[in-house]
C-alpha positions as CSV (number, residue, x, y, z in Angstrom):
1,X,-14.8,60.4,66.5
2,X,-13.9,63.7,64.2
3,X,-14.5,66.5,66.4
4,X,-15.0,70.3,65.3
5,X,-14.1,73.6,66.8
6,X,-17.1,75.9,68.3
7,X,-16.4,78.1,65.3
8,X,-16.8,74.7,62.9
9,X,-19.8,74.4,64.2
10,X,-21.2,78.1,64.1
11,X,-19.8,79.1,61.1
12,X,-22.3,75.6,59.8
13,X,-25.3,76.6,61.5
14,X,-24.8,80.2,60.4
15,X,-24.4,78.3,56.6
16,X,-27.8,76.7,57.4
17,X,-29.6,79.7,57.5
18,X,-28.7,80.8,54.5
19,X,-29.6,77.6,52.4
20,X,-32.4,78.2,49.9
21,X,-36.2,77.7,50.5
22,X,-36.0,74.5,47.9
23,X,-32.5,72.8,49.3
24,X,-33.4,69.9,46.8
25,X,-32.7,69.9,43.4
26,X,-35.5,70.9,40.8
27,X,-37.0,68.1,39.0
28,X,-37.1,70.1,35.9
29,X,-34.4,72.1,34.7
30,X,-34.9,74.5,31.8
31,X,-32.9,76.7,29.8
32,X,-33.8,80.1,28.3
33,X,-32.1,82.6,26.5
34,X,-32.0,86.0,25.3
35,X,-29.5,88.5,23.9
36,X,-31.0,91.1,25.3
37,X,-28.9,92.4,28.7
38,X,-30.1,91.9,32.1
39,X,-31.6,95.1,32.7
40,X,-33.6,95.1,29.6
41,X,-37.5,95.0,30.6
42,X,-37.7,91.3,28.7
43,X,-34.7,90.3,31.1
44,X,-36.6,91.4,33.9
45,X,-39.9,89.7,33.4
46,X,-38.5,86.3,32.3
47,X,-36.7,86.4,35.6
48,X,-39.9,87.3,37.6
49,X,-41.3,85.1,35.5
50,X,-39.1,81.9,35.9
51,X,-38.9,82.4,39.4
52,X,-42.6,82.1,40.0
53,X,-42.2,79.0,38.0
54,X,-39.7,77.7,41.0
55,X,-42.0,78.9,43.9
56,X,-45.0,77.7,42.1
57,X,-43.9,74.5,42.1
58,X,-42.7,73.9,44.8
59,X,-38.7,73.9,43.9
60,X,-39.7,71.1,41.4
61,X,-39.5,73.5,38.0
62,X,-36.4,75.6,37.3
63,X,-35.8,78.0,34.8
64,X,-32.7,79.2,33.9
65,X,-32.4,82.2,32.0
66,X,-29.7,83.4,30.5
67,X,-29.5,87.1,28.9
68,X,-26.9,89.0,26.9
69,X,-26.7,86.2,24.2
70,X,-24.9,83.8,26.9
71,X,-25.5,80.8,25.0
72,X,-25.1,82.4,21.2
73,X,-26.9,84.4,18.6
74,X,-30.2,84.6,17.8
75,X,-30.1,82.7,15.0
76,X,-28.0,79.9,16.6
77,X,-30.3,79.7,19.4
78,X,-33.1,79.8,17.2
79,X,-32.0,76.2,15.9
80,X,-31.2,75.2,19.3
81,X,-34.7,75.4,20.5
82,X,-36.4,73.8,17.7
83,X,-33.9,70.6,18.5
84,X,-34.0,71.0,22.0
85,X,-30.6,71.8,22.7
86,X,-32.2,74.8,24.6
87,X,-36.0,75.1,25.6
88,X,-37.4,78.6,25.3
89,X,-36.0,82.0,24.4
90,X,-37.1,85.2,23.0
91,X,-37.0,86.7,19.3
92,X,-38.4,89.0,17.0
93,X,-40.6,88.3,14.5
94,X,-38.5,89.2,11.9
95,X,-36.3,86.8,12.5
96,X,-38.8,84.0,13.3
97,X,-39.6,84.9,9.9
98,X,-36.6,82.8,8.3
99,X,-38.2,79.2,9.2
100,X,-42.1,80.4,10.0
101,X,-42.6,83.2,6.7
102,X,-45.9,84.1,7.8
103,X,-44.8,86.0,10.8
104,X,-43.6,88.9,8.6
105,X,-46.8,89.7,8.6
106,X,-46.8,91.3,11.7
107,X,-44.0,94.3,10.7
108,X,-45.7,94.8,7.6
109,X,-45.0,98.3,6.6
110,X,-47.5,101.1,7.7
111,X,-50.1,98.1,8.5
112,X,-50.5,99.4,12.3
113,X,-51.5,103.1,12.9
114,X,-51.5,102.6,16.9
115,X,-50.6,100.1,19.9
116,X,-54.9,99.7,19.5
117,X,-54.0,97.7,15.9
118,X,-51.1,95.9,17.2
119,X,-52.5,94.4,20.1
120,X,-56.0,93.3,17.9
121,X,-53.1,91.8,15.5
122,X,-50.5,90.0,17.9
123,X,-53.4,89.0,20.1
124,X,-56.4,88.0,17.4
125,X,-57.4,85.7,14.4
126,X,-54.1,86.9,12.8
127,X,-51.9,85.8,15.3
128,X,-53.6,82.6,15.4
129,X,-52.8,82.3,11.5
130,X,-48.8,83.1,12.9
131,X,-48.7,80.5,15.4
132,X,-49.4,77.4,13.3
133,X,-47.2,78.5,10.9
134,X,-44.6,78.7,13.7
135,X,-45.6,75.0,14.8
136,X,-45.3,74.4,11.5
137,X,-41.7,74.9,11.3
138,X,-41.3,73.3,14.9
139,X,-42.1,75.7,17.6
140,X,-44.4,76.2,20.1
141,X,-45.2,80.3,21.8
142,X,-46.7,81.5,24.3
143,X,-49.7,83.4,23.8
144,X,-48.7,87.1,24.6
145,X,-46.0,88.2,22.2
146,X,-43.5,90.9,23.7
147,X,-43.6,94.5,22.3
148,X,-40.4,95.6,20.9
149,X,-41.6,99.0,19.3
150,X,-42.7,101.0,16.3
151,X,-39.1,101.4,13.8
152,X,-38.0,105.0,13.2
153,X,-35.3,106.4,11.0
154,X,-32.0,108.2,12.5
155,X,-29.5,109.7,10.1
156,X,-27.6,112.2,9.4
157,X,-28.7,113.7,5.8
158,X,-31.8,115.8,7.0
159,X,-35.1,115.3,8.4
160,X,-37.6,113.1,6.8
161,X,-41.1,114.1,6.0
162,X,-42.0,112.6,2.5
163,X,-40.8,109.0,0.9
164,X,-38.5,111.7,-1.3
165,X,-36.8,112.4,1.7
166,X,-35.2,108.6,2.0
167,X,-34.2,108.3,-1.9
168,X,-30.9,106.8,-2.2
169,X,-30.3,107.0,1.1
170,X,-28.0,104.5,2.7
171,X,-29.7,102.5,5.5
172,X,-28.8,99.5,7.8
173,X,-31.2,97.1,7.8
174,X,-31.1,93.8,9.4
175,X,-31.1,90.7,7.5
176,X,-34.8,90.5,7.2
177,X,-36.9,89.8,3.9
178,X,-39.4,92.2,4.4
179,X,-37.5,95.0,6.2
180,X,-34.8,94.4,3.0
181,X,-37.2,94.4,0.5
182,X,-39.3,97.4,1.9
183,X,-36.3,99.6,1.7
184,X,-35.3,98.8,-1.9
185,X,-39.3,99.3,-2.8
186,X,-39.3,102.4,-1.1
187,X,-36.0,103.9,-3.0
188,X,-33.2,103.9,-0.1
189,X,-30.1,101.4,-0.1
190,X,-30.7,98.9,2.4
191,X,-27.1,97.8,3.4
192,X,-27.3,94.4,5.8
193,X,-24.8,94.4,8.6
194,X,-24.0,93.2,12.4
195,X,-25.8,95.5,14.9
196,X,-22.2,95.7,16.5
197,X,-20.7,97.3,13.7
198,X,-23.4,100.0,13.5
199,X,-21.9,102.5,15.3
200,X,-18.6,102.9,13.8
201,X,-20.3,102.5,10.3
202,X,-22.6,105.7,11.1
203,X,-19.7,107.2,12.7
204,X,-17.4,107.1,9.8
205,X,-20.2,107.7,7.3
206,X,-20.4,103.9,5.6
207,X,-24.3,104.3,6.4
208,X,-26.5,107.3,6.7
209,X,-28.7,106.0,8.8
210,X,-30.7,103.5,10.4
211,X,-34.1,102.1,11.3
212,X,-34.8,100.4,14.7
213,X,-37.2,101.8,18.1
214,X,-36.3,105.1,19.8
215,X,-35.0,102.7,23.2
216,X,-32.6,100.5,21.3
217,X,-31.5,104.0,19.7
218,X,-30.8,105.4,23.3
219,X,-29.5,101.7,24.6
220,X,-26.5,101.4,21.9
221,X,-26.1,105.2,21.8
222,X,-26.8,106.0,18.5
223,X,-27.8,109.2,18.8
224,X,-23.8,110.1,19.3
225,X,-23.4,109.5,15.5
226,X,-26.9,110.9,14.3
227,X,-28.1,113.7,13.8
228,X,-31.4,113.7,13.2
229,X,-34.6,111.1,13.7
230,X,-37.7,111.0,12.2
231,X,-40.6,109.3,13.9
232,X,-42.0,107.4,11.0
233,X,-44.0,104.1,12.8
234,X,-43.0,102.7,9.6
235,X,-43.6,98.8,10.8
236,X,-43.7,97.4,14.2
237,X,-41.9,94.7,15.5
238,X,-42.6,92.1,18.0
239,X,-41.1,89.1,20.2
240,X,-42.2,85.9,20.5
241,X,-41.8,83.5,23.4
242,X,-40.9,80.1,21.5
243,X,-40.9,76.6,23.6
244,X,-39.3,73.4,22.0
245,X,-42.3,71.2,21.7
246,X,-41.5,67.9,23.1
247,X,-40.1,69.6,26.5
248,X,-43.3,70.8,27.0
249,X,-45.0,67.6,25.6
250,X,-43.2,66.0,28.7
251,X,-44.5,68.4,31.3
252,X,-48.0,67.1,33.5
253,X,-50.9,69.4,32.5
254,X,-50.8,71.4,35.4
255,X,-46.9,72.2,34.4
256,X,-48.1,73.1,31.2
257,X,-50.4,76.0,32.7
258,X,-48.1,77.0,35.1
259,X,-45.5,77.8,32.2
260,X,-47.8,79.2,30.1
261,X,-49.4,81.6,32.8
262,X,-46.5,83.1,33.8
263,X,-44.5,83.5,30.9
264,X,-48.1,85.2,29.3
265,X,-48.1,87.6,32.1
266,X,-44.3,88.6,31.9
267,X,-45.4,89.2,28.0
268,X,-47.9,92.1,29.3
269,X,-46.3,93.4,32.3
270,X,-43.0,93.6,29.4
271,X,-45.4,95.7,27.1
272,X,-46.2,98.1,29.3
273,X,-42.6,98.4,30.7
274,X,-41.3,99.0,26.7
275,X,-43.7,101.2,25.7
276,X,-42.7,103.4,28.5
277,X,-39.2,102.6,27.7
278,X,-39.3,103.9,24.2
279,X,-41.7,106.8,25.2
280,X,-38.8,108.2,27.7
281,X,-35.7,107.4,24.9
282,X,-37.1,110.1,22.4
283,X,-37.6,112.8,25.3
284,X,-33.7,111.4,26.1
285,X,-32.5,111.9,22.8
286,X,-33.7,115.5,22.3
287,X,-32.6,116.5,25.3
288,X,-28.8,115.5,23.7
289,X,-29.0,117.3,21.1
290,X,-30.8,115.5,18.3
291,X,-33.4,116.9,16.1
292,X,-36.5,114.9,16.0
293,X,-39.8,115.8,13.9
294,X,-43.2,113.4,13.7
295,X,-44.2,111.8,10.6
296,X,-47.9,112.6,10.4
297,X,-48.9,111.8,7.4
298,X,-47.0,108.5,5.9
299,X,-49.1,108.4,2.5
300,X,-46.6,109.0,0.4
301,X,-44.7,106.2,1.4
302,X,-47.7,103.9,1.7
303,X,-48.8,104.8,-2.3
304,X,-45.3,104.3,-3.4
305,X,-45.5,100.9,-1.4
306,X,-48.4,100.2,-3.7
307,X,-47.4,101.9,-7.1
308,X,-44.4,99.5,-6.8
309,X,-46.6,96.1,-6.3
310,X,-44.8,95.8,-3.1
311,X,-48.4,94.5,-1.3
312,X,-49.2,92.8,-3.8
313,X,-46.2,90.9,-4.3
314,X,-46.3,90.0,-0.2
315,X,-50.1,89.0,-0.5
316,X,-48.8,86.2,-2.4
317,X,-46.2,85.3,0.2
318,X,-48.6,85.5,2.6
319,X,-51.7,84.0,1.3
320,X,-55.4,84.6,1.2
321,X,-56.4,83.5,4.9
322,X,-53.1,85.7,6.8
323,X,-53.4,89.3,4.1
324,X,-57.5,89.2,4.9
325,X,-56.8,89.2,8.8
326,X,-54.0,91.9,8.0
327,X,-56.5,93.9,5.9
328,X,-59.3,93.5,8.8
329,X,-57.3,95.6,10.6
330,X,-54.8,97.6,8.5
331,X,-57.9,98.4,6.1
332,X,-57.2,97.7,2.5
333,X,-53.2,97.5,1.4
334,X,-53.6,96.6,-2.4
């Protein structure tokens, strides 16, 4: 007979106590993924959220996430969901935009005034309009999309008060169609390159500036290499909670509504922690040293928009049914 020492056996029962609630292993075993880091607020509340998935469940459902791009890039990732490979992340509309067009929509420039036309946007008849087009193209969402936060402009020419004040200038701008084409209707030079090269590029003066929320601004420490930023709202940009389909075809009903519950309420608790977020980053960033002014009055860039057929030319992208919800709230565009 094998014996073992006392301290064999203590050192085993002390082992015991520490086992998890759910010993077992899960029935279910997802996969999501982000590249935002762990701290981020979405980081947080997928966490929360996935573990109330586990205890939910009884131990039966886990969720995995993994944050800071573990498993690839956003766009890689992207692919991987819609074939299953992985089965939920996070990511903006802007990029959603690539396979589901519609969802440009949503950061369409100086559409929302206020958080109050956002919310009846990401959470109304429009969004509706979004989300087949996103089943469309082979993904299902949850029903609260994340808040990321109005875009502002940092550079290091001057201040900006009028759409005169960004002529010419050079702007990075992520490889999105609308954000792209907005800033070449406008009059700057959009110039499309990795986020991780940003910083050098400012520093050394290949860009002027660029265009993103005040708490990415603070998180990548941009305002070391800029000088100045200018609260313009200009468009708003959102993140969607995308689930491969057939996974969650293969979940029992009441799976279903536990996924979508909790993932919905780590959407609004995340809204309210990023708003916060990137009310705090522009106190932050003038306390270091850069000059910030408010954009009151965007017409001017708004009547250029027009003057150039830029709405008009993205109401036939869009079609009838998706610029009529945008109008009922941004009022009339063309």
């Amino acid at each position: 007979m094998l014996k073992m020492s006392r301290r064999r056996i203590g050192a085993l029962a002390g082992a015991s106590i520490l086992l998890p609630r759910f010993a077992h292993a899960a029935e279910i075993n997802w996969k999501f993924t982000s590249s935002q880091p762990a701290v981020h607020p979405s980081s947080v509340r997928y966490m929360e959220a996935a573990e109330r998935v586990k205890q939910k469940s009884g131990g039966k459902f886990e969720i995995t996430v993994f944050h800071s791009g573990q498993l690839g890039t956003d766009i890689d990732t992207y692919t991987q969901v819609r074939i299953g490979g992985v089965h939920m992340m996070v990511l903006s509309n802007v990029i959603t935009a690539t396979a589901a067009p519609l969802t440009s929509a949503l950061s369409m420039p100086f559409a929302f005034k206020n958080y109050e036309e956002v919310w009846r946007a990401a959470d109304g008849p429009l969004q509706q309009l979004l989300r087949k087009d996103l089943e469309k193209a082979g993904y299902l969402t949850t029903n609260k999309i994340l808040d990321s936060g109005f875009h502002h402009i940092t550079n290091n020419k001057g201040p900006i008060h009028t759409v005169d004040d960004v002529q010419g200038l050079k702007l990075r701008a992520p490889p999105s169609p609308i954000q792209v084409s907005t800033w070449k209707a406008i009059g700057a030079a959009p110039a499309s390159m990795n986020f991780s090269e940003l910083y050098t590029a400012l520093q050394t003066g290949v860009v002027d500036g660029q265009e993103s929320p005040a708490s990415l601004t603070k998180t990548t420490r941009l305002y070391e290499v800029q000088k100045y930023m200018s609260v313009t709202s200009h468009l708003w940009d959102g993140w969607y909670t995308l689930i491969n389909p057939k996974a969650f075809g293969r979940l029992s009903k009441d799976m279903q509504d536990l996924v979508m519950a909790e993932f919905d309420q780590a959407g609004v608790d995340a809204r309210k922690d990023l708003l916060a977020l990137n009310t705090d980053a522009l106190t932050f960033m003038q306390e270091k040293g850069m000059i910030v002014n408010t954009v009151a009055d965007t017409s001017s860039f708004r009547k250029k928009l027009k003057d150039v057929g830029f709405y008009k030319e993205w109401k036939e992208k869009l079609g009838p049914d998706v610029w009529k919800a945008l109008e009922d709230i941004s009022g009339p565009l063309t």
